[in-house]
C-alpha positions in Angstrom: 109.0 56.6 112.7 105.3 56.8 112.4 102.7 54.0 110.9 102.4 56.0 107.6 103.6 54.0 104.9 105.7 56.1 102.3 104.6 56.4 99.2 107.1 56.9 96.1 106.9 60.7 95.1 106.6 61.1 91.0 109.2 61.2 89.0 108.6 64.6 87.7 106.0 67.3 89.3 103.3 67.9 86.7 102.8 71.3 86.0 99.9 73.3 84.7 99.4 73.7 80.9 100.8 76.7 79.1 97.8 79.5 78.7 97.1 81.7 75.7 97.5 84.8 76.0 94.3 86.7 77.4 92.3 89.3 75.9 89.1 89.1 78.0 89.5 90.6 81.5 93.2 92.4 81.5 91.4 95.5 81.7 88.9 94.8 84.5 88.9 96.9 87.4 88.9 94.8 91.0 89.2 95.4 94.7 91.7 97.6 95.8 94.7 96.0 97.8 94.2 95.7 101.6 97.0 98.6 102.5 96.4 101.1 99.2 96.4 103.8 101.7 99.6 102.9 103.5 101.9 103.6 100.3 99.7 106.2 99.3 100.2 108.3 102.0 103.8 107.3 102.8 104.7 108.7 99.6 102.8 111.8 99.7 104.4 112.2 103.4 107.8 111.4 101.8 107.5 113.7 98.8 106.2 117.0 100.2 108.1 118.1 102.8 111.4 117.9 100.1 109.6 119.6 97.2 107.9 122.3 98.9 110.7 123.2 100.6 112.5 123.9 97.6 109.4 125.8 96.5 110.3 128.1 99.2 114.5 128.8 98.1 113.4 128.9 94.6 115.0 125.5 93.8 112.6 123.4 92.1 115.1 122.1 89.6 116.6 120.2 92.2 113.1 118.1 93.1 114.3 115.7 90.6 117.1 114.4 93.0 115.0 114.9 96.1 112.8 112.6 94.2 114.5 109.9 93.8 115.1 108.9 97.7 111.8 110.3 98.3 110.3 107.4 96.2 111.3 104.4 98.4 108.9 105.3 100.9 107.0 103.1 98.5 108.5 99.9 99.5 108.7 96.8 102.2 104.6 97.8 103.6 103.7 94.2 103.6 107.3 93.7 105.8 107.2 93.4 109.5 109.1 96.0 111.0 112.1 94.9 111.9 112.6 93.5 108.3 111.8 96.7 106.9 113.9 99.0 108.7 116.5 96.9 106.7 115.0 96.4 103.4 114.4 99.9 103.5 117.9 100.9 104.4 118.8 98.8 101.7 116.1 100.4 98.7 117.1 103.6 99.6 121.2 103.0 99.3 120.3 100.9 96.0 118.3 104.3 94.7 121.2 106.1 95.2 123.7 104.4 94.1 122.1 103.9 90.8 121.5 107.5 90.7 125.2 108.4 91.3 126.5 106.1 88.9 123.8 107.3 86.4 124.9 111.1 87.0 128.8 110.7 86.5 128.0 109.0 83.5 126.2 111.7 82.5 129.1 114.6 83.2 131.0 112.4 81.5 129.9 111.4 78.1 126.7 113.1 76.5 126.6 110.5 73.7 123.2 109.0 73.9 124.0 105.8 72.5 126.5 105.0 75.2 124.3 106.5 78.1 121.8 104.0 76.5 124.0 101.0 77.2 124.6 102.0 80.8 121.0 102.2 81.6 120.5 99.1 80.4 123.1 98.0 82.2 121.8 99.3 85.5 118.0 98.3 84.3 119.5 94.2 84.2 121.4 94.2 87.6 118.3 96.2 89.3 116.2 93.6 88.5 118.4 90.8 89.2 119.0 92.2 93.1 115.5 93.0 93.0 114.6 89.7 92.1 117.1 87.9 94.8 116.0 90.0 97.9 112.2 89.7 96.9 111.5 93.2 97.6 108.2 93.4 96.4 106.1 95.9 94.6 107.6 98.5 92.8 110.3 95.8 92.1 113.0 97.6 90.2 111.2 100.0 88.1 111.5 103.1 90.3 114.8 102.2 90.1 115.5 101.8 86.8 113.1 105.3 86.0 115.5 107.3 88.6 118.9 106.0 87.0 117.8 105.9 83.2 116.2 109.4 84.0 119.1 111.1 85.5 121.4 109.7 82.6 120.1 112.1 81.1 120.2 115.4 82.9 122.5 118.1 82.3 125.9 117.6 84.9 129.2 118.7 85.7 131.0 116.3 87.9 131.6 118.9 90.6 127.8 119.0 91.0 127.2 114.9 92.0 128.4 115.3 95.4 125.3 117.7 96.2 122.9 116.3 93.8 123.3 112.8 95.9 123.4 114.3 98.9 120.1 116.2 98.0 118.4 111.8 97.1 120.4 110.4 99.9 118.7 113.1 102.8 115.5 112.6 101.2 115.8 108.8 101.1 116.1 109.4 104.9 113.7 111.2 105.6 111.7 108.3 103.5 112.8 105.7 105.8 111.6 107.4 109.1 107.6 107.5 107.0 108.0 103.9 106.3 109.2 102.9 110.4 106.6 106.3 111.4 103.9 103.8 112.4 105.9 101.1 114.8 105.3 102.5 117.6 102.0 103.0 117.4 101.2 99.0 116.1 104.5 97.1 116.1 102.9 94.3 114.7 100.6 95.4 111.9 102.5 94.1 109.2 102.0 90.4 110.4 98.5 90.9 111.8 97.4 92.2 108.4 99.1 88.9 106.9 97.2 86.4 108.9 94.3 88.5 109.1 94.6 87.9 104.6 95.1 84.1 105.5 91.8 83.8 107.6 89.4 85.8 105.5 91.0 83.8 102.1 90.1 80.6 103.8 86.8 81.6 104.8 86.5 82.8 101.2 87.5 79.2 100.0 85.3 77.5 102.9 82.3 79.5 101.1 82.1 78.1 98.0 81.2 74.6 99.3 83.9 73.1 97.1 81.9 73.7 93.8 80.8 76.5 91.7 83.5 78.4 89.1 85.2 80.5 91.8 86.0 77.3 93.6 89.5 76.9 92.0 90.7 80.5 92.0 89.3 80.6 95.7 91.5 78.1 96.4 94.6 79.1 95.1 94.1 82.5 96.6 93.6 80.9 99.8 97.1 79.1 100.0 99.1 82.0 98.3 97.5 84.2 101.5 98.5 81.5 103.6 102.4 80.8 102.3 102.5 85.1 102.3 101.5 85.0 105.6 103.7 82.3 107.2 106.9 84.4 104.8 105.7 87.4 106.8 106.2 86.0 110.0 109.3 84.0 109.3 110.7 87.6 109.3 109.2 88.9 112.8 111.9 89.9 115.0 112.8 88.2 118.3 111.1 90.7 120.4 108.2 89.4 118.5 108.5 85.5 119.7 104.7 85.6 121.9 103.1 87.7 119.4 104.4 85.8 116.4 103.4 82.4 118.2 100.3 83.4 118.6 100.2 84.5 115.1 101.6 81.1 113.6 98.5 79.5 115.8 95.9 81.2 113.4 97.8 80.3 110.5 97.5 77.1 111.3 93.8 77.3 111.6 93.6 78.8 107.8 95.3 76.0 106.9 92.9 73.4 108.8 90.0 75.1 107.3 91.9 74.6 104.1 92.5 70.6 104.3 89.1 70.4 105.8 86.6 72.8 104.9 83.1 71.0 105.8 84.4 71.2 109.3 85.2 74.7 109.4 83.2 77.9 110.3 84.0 80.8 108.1 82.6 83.7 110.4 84.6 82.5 112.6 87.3 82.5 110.7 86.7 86.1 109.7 85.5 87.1 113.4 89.1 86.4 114.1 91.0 88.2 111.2 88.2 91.2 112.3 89.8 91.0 115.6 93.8 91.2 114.2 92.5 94.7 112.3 93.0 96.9 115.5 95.4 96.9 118.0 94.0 94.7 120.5 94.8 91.2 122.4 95.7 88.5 119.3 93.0 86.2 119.7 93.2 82.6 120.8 93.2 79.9 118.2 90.5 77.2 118.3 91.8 73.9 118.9 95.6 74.5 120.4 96.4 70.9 119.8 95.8 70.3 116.3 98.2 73.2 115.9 100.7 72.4 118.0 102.7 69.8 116.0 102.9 72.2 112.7 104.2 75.0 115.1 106.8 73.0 116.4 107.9 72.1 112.6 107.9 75.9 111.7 110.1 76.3 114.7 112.9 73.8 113.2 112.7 75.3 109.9 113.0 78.7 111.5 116.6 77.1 113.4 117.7 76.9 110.2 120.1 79.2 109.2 119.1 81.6 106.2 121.5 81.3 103.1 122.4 85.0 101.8 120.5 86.1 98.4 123.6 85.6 96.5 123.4 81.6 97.4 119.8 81.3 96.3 118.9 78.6 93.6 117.5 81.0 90.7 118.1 81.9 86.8 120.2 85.0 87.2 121.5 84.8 83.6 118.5 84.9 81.6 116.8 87.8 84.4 119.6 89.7 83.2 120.2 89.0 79.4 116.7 89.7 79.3 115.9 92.9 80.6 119.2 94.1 79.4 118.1 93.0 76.1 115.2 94.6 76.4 115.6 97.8 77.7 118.5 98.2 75.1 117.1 97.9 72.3 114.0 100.0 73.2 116.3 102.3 73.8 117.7 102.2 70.9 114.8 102.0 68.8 113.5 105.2 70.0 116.9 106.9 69.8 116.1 105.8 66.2 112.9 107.7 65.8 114.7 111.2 67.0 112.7 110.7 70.5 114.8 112.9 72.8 113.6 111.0 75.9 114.9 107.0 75.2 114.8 106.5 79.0 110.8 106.4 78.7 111.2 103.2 76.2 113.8 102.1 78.2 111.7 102.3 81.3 108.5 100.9 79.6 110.5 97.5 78.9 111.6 97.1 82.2 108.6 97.2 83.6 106.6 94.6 81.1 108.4 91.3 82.8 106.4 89.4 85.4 105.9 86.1 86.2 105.2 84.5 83.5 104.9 84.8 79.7 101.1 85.6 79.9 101.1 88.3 82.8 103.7 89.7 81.0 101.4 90.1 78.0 98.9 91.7 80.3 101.3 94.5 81.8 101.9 95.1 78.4 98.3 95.5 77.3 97.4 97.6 80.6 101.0 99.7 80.3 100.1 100.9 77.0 96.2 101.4 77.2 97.4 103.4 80.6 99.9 105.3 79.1 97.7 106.7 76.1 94.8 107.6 78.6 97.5 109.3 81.0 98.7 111.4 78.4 95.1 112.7 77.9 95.0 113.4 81.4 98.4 115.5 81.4 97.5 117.5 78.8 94.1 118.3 80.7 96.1 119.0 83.6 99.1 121.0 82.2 97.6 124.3 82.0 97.2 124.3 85.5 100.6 122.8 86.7 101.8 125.3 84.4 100.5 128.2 86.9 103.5 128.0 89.6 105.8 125.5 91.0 103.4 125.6 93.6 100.8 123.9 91.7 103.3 121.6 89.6 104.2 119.9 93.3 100.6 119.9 94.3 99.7 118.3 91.2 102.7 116.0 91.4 101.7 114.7 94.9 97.6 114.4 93.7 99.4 112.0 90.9 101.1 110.1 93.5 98.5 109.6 95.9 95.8 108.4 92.6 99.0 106.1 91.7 98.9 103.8 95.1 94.9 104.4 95.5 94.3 103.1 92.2 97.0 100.8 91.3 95.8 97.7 93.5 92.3 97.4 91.1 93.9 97.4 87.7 97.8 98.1 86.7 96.0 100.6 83.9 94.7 102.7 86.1 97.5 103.3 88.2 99.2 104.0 84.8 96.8 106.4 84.4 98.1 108.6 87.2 101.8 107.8 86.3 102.2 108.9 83.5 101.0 112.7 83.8 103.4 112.1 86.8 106.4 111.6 84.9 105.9 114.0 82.2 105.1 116.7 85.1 108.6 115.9 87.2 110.7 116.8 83.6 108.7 120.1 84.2 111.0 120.8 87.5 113.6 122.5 85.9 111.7 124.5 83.5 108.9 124.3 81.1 108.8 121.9 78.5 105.9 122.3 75.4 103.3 120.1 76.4 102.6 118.8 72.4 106.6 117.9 72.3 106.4 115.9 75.9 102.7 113.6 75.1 104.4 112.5 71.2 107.4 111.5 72.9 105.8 109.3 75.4 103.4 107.9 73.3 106.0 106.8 70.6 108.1 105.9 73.6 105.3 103.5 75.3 104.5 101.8 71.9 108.3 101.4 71.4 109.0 100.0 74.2 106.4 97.8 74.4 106.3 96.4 71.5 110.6 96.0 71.8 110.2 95.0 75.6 107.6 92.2 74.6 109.5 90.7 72.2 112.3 90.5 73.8 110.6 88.2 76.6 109.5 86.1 73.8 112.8 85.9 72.7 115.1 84.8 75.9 113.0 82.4 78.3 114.3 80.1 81.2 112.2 76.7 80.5 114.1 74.7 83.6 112.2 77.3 86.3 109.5 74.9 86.2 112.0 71.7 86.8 113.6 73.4 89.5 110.0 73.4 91.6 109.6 69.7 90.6 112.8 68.8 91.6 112.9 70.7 95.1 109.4 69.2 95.4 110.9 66.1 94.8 113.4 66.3 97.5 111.7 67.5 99.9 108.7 64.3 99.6 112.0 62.1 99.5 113.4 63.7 102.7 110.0 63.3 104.4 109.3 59.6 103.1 112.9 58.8 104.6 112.5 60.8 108.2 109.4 58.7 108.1 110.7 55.1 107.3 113.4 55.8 110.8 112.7 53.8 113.9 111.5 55.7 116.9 111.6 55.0 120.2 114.3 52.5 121.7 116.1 51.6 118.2 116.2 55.3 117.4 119.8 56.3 116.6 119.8 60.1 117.7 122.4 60.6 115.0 120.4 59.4 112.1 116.9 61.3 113.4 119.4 64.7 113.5 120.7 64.4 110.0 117.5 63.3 108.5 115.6 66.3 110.3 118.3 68.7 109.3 118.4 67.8 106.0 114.4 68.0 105.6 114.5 71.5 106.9 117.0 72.5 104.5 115.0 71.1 101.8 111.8 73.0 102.8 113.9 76.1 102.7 115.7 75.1 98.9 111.6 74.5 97.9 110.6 78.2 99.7 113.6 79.9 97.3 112.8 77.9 94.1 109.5 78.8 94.3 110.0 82.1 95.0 112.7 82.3 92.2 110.2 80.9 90.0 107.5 83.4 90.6 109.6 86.1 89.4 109.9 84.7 86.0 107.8 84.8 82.6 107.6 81.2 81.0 104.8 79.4 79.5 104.2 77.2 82.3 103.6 78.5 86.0 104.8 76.6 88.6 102.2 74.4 91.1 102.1 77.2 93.8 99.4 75.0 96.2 101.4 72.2 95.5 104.3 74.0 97.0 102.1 74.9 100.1 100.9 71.6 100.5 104.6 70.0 100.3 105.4 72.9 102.8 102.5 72.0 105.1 103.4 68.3 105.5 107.1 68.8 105.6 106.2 70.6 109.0 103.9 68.2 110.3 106.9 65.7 109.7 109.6 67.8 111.4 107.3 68.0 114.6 107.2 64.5 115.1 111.2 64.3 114.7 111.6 67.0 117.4 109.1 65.0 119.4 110.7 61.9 119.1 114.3 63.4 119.6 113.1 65.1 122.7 114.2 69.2 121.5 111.2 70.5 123.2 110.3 70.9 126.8 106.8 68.9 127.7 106.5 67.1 124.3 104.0 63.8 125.4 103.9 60.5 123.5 104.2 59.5 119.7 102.4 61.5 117.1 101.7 60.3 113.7 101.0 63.7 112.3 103.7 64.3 111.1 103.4 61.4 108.3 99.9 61.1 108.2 97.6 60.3 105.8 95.0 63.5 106.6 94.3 66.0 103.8 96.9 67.4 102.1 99.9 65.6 104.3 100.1 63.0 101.6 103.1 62.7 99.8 100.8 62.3 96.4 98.4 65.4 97.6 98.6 67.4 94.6 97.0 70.5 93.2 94.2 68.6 91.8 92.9 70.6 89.1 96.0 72.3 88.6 94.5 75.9 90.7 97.7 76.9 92.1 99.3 78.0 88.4 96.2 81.1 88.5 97.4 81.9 91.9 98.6 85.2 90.4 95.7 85.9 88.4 95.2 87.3 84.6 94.0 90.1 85.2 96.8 92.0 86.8 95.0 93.8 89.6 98.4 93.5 91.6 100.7 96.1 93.5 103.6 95.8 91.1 105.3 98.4 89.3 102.8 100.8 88.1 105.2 103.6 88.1 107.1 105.5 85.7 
């Protein structure tokens, strides 16, 4: 179909070597995330109204329900809004349904080692549907803090009915913050995507392809860039001119990207400067050399999505490990007469990231975050302990340091956290301050220490073969859609197969990846090699819809889409191996600093 001559992919994708684990840099503080504020004040918009108003009819005890729905304001901010009306719909009916099934369980049975079991239970299949719908940050440990907490509240069965009620109006209430700003920019979330694509390239196009920050500037630059074009794969059909207009920048981050000496990296940021309001998108630079890409990302979009539940992943080992996991620290502190397990339970749960060595970083910052917070609660306890009017002011000051702070270091979001979550078990009464720090801090070493080993101890090694093979397919699929004959000879039946079956492999690469990146191994899996497979797969699906005539105006042949330009190569590869430190070492992410 095009004069590119294919070239035989590898047999097996390398991937980067396994990495010690760290010790330099886990605690160093970085640049706060782009939107710190947005869940910072959703949550603190979400969690007041509730709480104070139970202030005022004397009901504080009851905060710990309205709470719980209250928390998802925290989730889907990177989401455009149409996708996060319903990823929000569905965090808030997930928070409540763990928190009914967590509170009959508790009228039921007040044995601690079975209420235990259930929350570890409910921990493993959090995480699992957390992990399939790729929520985001928190992930599943809100979840899992809310259910494991409540397991151990004091309930009658008559009482769940109201006590739900009580999560399921505040979850409502946390929905409307999360969708309050649509009207106002309906399209920030994706603007503030590409905007992160343009100023990563021009971070990339800066270091001159040299110097030590070259490969980590790299890496950041295409993980920006595959975040971006995820973002806008879920825009909305109101959205089509915006969202084209969108993909056209895109585009240009990647161009700067394959050719950097070429590119002009004020400009660059001039343009992601100009998606930061609410003003005109503006124009790309060179409409043409975009043009063919675009038309591949339309085909792929024609493809029809496959529900979570069909997504290539390791479900079994997700769930045998934080089951594991959060078991047995549960256990283990049930052991030491700590009358709060749910702490341990919670710590473990929220250890497990990507891979092996981030997960020994959470664990490093969860604990060195935990054992300052608790110095911070008892500084702060005297005066929560003047009113429930001050507990809920304090209680909202904690979450609002939690989402500020969270983005430079996981630690120091931990910091706020954790006087957070000793204050909340002061909602129903007052509990001895000396009794509440020793039980978290046996809790947090508990659990992870017990958390830890457990990752250790159950592992999926084939995570990393399922990128290579989807890689595989997908530079297999391409080399074939480019060995057709175009023009005359074509056979319309052949070019449709072949460009069907590409797109669905660039959307079986998308969910490996993605499936991959929520694991912990000791290899991490080629994330710019993904991009760059991604990026030529379009250029090749553009030239079958050119040649097969689907779009309105197309011209002549095009040999873009089998090129041989930078990084449309069926050998590109990541080179020195960048993309496995796309996620960094030093944790300064938006994940699950909570309770």
């Amino acid at each position: 179909m095009s004069s590119a001559t294919p070239h035989p992919a590898p047999e097996k994708e390398p991937v980067s070597e396994p990495r010690r684990f760290p010790l330099t840099g886990v605690l160093r503080v970085g640049r706060p995330s782009g939107i710190w504020f947005k869940p910072a004040f959703s949550v603190v918009a979400a969690v007041a109204p509730p709480s104070l108003i139970l202030v005022a009819l004397g009901r504080l005890d009851l905060a710990v329900y309205t709470m719980a729905g209250s928390l998802c304001a925290l989730y889907a901010h990177n989401r455009p809004y149409a996708a996060r009306a319903k990823a929000l719909a569905g965090v808030v009916l997930g928070m409540v349904g763990g928190l009914a099934v967590a509170l009959v369980a508790a009228s039921l049975t007040g044995d601690a080692v079975i209420l235990v079991g259930i929350g570890a239970l409910l921990a493993a299949v959090q995480k699992v549907v957390c992990d399939l719908t790729r929520i985001g940050p928190p992930g599943n440990v809100i979840l899992t803090f809310v259910s494991s907490a409540s397991l151990f509240v004091p309930q009658t069965l008559g009482q769940v009915p109201g006590h739900v009620a009580l999560a399921l109006a505040a979850g409502a209430w946390a929905w409307l913050v999360g969708m309050a700003p649509a009207p106002v920019r309906p399209h920030g979330p994706e603007r503030r995507a590409t905007a992160d694509a343009l100023n990563a390239a021009a971070a990339y196009v800066d270091t001159g392809g040299t110097g030590d920050g070259h490969a980590r500037a790299r890496a950041s630059a295409y993980a920006a860039v595959q975040a971006a074009w995820q973002c806008l794969l879920l825009t909305g059909s109101r959205s089509a001119a915006t969202r084209r207009a969108l993909e056209r920048l895109v585009v240009r981050a990647e161009i700067a990207l394959a050719a950097p000496a070429g590119a002009d990296p004020a400009r660059l940021r001039a343009q992601a400067a100009e998606l930061r309001g609410a003003g005109r998108v503006p124009g790309a630079d060179g409409p043409r050399a975009e043009a063919d890409e675009l038309l591949g990302v339309a085909a792929e979009r024609a493809v029809p999505r496959r529900p979570p539940w069909s997504r290539p992943g390791p479900l079994v080992p997700i769930a045998v490990r934080t089951a594991l996991g959060c078991g047995l620290a549960g256990y283990a502190s049930l052991a030491l007469g700590v009358g709060r397990p749910y702490w341990a339970l919670t710590t473990a749960a929220a250890l497990y990231q990507a891979n092996i060595t981030l997960t020994w970083s959470r664990t490093v910052q969860r604990v060195v975050g935990n054992l300052v917070g608790v110095l911070v609660f008892a500084a702060v306890a005297p005066i929560a302990g003047l009113g429930p009017l001050a507990l809920v002011l304090c209680c909202l000051l904690f979450n609002f340091g939690a989402e500020a702070l969270i983005g430079r270091n996981y630690w120091l979001g931990s910091v706020c956290v954790t006087p957070l979550a000793l204050l909340v078990t002061e909602f129903p009464g007052y509990q001895p301050t000396g009794s509440l720090i020793t039980d978290r801090v046996v809790d947090t070493l508990v659990g992870a220490l017990v958390g830890f080993a457990a990752a250790l101890a159950v592992t999926d090694r084939r995570a990393g073969d399922r990128v290579a093979t989807a890689l595989t397919a997908v530079d297999l699929r391409r080399e074939h859609a480019a060995g057709l004959p175009a023009g005359p000879r074509a056979d319309p039946t052949a070019l449709e197969t072949a460009r069907r079956g590409l797109a669905a492999a660039l959307v079986d690469l998308r969910a490996a990846a993605d499936a991959a990146a929520g694991e912990w191994w000791l290899r991490t899996p080629p994330q710019e090699r993904v991009v760059l497979t991604e990026q030529a797969g379009h250029r090749t699906l553009a030239a079958m819809v050119r040649h097969q005539g689907l779009t309105a105006g197309t011209g002549g042949e095009t040999d873009r889409g089998t090129g041989t330009g930078p990084g449309t190569g069926p050998d590109t590869g990541p080179g020195d191996g960048a993309g496995g430190d796309a996620n960094g070492d030093t944790g300064n992410d938006t994940e699950d600093a909570r309770p």
